[in-house]
LUMMI-389586 format. One record per residue (C-alpha): x, y, z; residue in one letter. Coordinates in steps of 0.2 Angstrom, whole numbers, plus 5000, padded with zeros to 4 digits. Layout:
<pts>
   xx   yy   zz code
    X    Y    Z    A
...
</pts>
This chain:
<pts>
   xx   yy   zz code
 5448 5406 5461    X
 5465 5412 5465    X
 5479 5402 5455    X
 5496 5410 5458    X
 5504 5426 5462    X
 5523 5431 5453    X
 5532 5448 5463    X
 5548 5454 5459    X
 5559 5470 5465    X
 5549 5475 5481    X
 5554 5478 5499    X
 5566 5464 5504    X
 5561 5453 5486    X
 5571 5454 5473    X
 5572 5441 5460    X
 5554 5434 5454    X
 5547 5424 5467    X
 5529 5413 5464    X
 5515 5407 5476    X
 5506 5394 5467    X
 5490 5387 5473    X
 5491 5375 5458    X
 5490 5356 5467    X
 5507 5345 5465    X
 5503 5332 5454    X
 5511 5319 5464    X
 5503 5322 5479    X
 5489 5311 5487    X
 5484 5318 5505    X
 5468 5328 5509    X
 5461 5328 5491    X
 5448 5336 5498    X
 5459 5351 5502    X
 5458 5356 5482    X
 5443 5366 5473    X
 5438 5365 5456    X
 5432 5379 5447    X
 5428 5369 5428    X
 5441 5361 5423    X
 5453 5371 5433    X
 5458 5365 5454    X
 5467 5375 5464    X
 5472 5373 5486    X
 5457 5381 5497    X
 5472 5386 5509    X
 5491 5391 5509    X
 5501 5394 5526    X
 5517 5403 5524    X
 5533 5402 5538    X
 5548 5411 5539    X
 5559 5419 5554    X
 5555 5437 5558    X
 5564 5447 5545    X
 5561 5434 5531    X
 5550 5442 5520    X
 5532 5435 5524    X
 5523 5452 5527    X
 5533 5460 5513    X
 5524 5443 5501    X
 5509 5446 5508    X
 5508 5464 5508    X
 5512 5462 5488    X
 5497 5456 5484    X
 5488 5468 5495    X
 5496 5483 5483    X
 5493 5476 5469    X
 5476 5475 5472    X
 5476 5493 5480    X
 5484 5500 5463    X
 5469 5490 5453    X
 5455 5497 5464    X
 5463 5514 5464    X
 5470 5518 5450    X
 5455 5527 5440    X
 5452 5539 5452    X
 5472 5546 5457    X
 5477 5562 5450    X
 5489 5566 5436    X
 5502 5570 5446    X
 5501 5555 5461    X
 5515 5546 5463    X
 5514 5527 5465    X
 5518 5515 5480    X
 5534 5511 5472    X
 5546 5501 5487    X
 5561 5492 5478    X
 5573 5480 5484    X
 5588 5491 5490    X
 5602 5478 5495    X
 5610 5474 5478    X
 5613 5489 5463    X
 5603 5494 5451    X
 5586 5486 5457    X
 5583 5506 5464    X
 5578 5509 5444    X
 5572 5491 5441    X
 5554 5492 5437    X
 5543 5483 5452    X
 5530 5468 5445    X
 5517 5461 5450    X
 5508 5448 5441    X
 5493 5435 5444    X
 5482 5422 5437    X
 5466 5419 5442    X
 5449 5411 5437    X
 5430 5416 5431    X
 5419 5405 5426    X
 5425 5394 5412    X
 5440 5408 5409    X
 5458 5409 5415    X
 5465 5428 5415    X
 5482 5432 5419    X
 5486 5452 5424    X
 5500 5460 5427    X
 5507 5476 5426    X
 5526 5484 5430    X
 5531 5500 5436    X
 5540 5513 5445    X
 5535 5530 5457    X
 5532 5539 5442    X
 5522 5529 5430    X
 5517 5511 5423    X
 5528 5505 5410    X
 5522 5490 5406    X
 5503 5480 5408    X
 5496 5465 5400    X
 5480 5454 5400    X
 5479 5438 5394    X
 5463 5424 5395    X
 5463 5405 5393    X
 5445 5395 5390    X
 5451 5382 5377    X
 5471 5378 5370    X
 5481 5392 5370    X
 5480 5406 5380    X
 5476 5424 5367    X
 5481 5442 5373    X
 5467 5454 5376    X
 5478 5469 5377    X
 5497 5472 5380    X
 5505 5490 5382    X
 5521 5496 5383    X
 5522 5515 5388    X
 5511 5524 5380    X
 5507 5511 5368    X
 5492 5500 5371    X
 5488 5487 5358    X
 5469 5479 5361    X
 5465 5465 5352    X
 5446 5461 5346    X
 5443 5447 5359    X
 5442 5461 5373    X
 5425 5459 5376    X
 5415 5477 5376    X
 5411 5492 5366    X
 5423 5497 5355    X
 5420 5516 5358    X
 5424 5513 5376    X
 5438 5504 5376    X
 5445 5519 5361    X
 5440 5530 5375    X
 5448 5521 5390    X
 5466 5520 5379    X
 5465 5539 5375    X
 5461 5540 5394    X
 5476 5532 5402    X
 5488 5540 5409    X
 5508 5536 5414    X
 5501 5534 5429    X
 5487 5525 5428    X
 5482 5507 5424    X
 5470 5503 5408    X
 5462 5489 5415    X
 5455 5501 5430    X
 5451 5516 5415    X
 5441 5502 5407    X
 5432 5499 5423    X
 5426 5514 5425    X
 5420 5517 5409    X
 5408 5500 5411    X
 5420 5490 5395    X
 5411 5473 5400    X
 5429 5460 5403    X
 5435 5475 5412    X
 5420 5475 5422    X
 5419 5456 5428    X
 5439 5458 5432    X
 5436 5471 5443    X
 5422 5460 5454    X
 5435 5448 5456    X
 5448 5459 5464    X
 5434 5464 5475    X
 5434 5445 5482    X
 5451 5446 5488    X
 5453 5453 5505    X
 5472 5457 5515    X
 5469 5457 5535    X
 5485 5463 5544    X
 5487 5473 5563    X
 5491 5488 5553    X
 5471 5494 5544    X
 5463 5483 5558    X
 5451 5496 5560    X
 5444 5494 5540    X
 5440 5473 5544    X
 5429 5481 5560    X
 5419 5492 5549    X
 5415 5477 5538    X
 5411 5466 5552    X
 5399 5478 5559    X
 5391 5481 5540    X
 5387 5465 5542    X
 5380 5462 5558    X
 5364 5474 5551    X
 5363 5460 5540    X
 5351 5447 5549    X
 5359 5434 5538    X
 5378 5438 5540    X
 5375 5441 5560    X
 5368 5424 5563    X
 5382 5417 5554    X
 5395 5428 5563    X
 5386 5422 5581    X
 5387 5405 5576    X
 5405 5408 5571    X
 5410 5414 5588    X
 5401 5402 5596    X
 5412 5387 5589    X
 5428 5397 5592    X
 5422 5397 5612    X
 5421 5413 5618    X
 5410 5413 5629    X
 5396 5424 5623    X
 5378 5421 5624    X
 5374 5434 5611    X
 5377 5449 5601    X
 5368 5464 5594    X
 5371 5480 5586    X
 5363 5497 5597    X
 5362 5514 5584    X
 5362 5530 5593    X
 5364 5547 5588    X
 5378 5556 5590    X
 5381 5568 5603    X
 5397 5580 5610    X
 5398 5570 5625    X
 5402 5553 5617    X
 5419 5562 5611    X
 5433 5558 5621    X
 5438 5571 5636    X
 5453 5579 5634    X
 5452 5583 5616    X
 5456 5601 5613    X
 5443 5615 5611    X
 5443 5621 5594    X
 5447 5602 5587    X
 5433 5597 5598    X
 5420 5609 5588    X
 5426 5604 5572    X
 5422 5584 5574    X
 5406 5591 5582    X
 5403 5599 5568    X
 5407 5587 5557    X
 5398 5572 5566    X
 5380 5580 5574    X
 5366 5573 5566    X
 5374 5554 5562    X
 5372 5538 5568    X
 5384 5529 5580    X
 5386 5509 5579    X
 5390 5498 5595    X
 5393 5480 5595    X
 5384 5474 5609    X
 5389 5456 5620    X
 5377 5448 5631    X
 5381 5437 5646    X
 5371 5425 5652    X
 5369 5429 5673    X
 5371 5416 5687    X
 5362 5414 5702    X
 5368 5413 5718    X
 5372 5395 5717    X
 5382 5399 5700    X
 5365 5391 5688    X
 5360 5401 5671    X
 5346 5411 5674    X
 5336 5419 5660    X
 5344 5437 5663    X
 5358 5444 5653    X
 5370 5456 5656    X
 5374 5466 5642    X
 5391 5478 5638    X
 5399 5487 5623    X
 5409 5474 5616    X
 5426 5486 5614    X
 5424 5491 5631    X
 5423 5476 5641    X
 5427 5462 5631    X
 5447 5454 5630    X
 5457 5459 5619    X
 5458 5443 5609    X
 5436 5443 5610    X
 5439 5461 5600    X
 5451 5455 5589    X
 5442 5438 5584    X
 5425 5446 5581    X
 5433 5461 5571    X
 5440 5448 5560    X
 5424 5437 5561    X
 5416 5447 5546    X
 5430 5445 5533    X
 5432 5427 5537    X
 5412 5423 5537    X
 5409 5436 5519    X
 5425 5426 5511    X
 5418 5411 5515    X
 5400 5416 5509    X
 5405 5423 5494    X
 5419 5412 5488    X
 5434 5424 5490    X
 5451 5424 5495    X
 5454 5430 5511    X
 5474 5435 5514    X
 5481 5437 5534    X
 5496 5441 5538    X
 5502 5435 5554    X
 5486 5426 5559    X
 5492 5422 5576    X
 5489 5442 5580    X
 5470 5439 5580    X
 5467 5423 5586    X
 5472 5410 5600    X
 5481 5396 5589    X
 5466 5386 5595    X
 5454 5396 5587    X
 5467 5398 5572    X
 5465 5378 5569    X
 5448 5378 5570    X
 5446 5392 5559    X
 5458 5385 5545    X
 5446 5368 5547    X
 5433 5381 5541    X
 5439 5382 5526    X
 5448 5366 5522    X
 5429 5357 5525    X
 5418 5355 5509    X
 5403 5357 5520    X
 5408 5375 5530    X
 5416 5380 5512    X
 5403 5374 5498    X
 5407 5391 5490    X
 5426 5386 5488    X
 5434 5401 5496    X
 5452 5401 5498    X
 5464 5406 5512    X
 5483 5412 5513    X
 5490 5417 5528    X
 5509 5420 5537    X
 5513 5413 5555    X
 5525 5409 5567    X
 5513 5397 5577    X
 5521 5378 5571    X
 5507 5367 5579    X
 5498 5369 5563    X
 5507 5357 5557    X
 5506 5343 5566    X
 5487 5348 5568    X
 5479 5354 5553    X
 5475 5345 5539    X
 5487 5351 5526    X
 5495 5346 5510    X
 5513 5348 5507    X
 5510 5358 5495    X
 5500 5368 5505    X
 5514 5374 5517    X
 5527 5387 5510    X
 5543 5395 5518    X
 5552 5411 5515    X
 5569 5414 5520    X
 5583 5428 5513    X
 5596 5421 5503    X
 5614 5426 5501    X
 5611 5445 5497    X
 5596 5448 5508    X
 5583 5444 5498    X
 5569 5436 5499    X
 5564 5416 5492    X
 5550 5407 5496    X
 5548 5387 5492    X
 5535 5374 5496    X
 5538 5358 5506    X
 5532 5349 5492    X
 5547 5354 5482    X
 5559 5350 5497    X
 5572 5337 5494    X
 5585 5329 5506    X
 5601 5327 5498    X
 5610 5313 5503    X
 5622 5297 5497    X
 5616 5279 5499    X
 5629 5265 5493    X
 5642 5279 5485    X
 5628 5285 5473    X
 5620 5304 5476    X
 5602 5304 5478    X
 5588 5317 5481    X
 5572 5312 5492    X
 5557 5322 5494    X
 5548 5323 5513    X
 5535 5312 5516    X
 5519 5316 5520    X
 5517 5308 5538    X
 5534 5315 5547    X
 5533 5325 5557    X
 5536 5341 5550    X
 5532 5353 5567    X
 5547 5343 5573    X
 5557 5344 5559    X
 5553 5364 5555    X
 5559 5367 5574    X
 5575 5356 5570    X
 5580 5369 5556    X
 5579 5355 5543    X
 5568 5364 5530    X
 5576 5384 5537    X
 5567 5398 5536    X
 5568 5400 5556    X
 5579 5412 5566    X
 5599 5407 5565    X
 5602 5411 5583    X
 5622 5409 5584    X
 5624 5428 5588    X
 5610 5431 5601    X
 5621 5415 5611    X
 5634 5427 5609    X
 5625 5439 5617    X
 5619 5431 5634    X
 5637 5422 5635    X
 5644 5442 5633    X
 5634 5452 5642    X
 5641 5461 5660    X
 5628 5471 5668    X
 5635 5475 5683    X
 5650 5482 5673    X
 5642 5493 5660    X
 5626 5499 5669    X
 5625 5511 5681    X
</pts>
């Protein structure tokens, strides 16, 4: 179960910012949209807004790098630099270190991770685990000092091994992965649950996708998925061939061309395959299908749904968090809704997976069942940086009979209406682009 994520000092944000997935507690709507894991609850779903420019994809892309850097660490080279990306708009955060920091839950125990750094090495990390009271540390480093204390759970020789091990650049928790140290090992499975979708690595979410279509389980669940979406498709299947020199595209130099044939003769090639139902010649289903290579012939938006059909349906089966930024690039805002439902239902989500995702498409929410507390904004503040706030901690300040007061949204306006109106921000300021059209001469300036 994801809990909460704390960033500071990359790409456009500065200053600390938090996405919680904590539940307000003064907030009664859609109770069914919070999990429990134990005695802990947490939102199945967050949706994050902002203008173009705002910071969404830099958020998002902050958990994805964090997760990156866990997952990778171990294995990089004594002399690889890490993804270091600091806020650039105000002095001295170009030698701040960059944080990241997040809390989550297994079984009864809730871990908080974190680590800071810079492009050349990691000066800080810490674990720390909750089951009952207080929460203890399980280790804490500072530089080349890493103090473990007896409630890590695994071989002491190990974990002796995974401290002498780590490098500047390299995270302890990873080294203690690889050498099987038992906590290390269960921390690791989680960060395997949590899965980042954006346009840029679309092709890795449509090489899980068609992983799973060999499994007869997963590829029902994916056609059934498809099918509530509408697209149209009577049936799918996966066709394995092996590889030959004429399926590489034309064109391709000679001695290029030789070296992928080398490198590719004698393995297998995977096509997704749709059917289609034929029609007579008084348009009535007959029993024939036609059938294509789905990346050939079906639309764009058929690709892009069924690429992301895996991630959605493995999250889903296995309780993960699955992370999208900019949703509306994959799906019609449709087939967004009804996949968010997905997720927000008890029944289609018995294992509690979770879902966070950025968009610009504002019909979510007058349409989707979602908490205040559920819908986050981002927005650059004063020096460019980036802050990010819930509706549920939205407040109208105001004045009633002389006296200041401060009252929160309520949870039936209408907060498409209001979002558009500019009344929470976090939307384009378009004063200068009026500025633009009154301006502009044409005729005048281009010949």
């Amino acid at each position: 179960m994801f809990i909460e994520f704390k960033v500071a000092n990359y790409r456009s944000i500065g200053e600390e910012q938090v996405l919680s997935l904590v539940p307000a507690g003064n907030q009664k709507e859609y109770p069914d949209n919070i999990i429990q894991d134990g005695k802990y609850a947490a939102l199945n779903g967050i949706v994050l807004y902002g203008a173009n420019g705002s910071g969404k994809s830099n958020l998002l892309s902050a958990v994805g790098i964090m997760c990156n850097i866990v997952r990778m660490s171990a294995s990089s080279s004594s002399t690889a630099f890490l993804p270091y990306d600091p806020f650039l708009l105000r002095d001295g955060y170009a030698e701040k270190d960059t944080t990241f920091e997040i809390i989550f839950v297994i079984g009864e125990s809730r871990y908080r991770y974190g680590f800071s750094y810079n492009v050349n090495s990691v000066s800080r990390e810490w674990l720390f685990r909750k089951v009952i009271g207080r929460e203890t540390s399980l280790f804490e480093r500072e530089g080349d000092v890493i103090d473990v204390s007896s409630g890590f759970k695994g071989s002491a020789k190990l974990i002796d091994t995974a401290i002498e091990a780590t490098r500047n650049n390299t995270l302890f928790l990873s080294l203690c992965d690889m050498l099987n140290v038992e906590e290390a090992k269960s921390i690791m499975q989680w960060f395997s649950t949590l899965n980042i979708i954006n346009g840029q690595h679309s092709q890795i979410h449509e090489i899980q996708t068609v992983n799973l279509l060999q499994n007869q389980v997963y590829k029902q669940k994916i056609k059934d998925y498809l099918a509530s979406v509408c697209l149209g498709v009577h049936d799918i299947d996966i066709e394995t061939k092996e590889f030959e020199d004429t399926d590489l595209p034309t064109g391709i130099p000679g001695n290029v061309r030789e070296m992928f044939s080398k490198t590719l003769r004698g393995g297998k090639q995977v096509k997704v395959m749709a059917r289609h139902v034929i029609y007579d010649m008084e348009a009535k289903p007959t029993q024939r299908l036609a059938s294509w290579d789905w990346d050939s012939r079906e639309s764009s938006g058929s690709q892009k749904a069924m690429h992301l059909s895996g991630p959605i349906l493995w999250a889903l089966a296995n309780g993960g968090t699955l992370v999208i930024d900019e949703v509306e690039a994959f799906l019609h805002p449709i087939m967004t809704l009804n996949t968010i439902e997905i997720f927000l239902n008890k029944g289609s989500n018995p294992q509690n997976a979770q879902l966070i995702f950025a968009t610009h498409d504002t019909n979510l929410l007058s349409y989707a069942k979602l908490r205040r507390d559920q819908i986050y904004f981002a927005e650059k503040n004063a020096w460019e940086s980036t802050e990010i706030f819930s509706l549920s901690d939205f407040k109208y300040i105001g004045e009633k009979d002389g006296h200041p007061f401060a009252e929160k949204e309520r949870p039936d306006s209408d907060k498409e209406r209001r979002y558009i109106e500019g009344r929470y921000g976090a939307i384009p300021m378009l004063g200068k682009f009026n500025d633009f059209i009154r301006n502009i001469k044409w005729q005048d300036e281009v010949q």
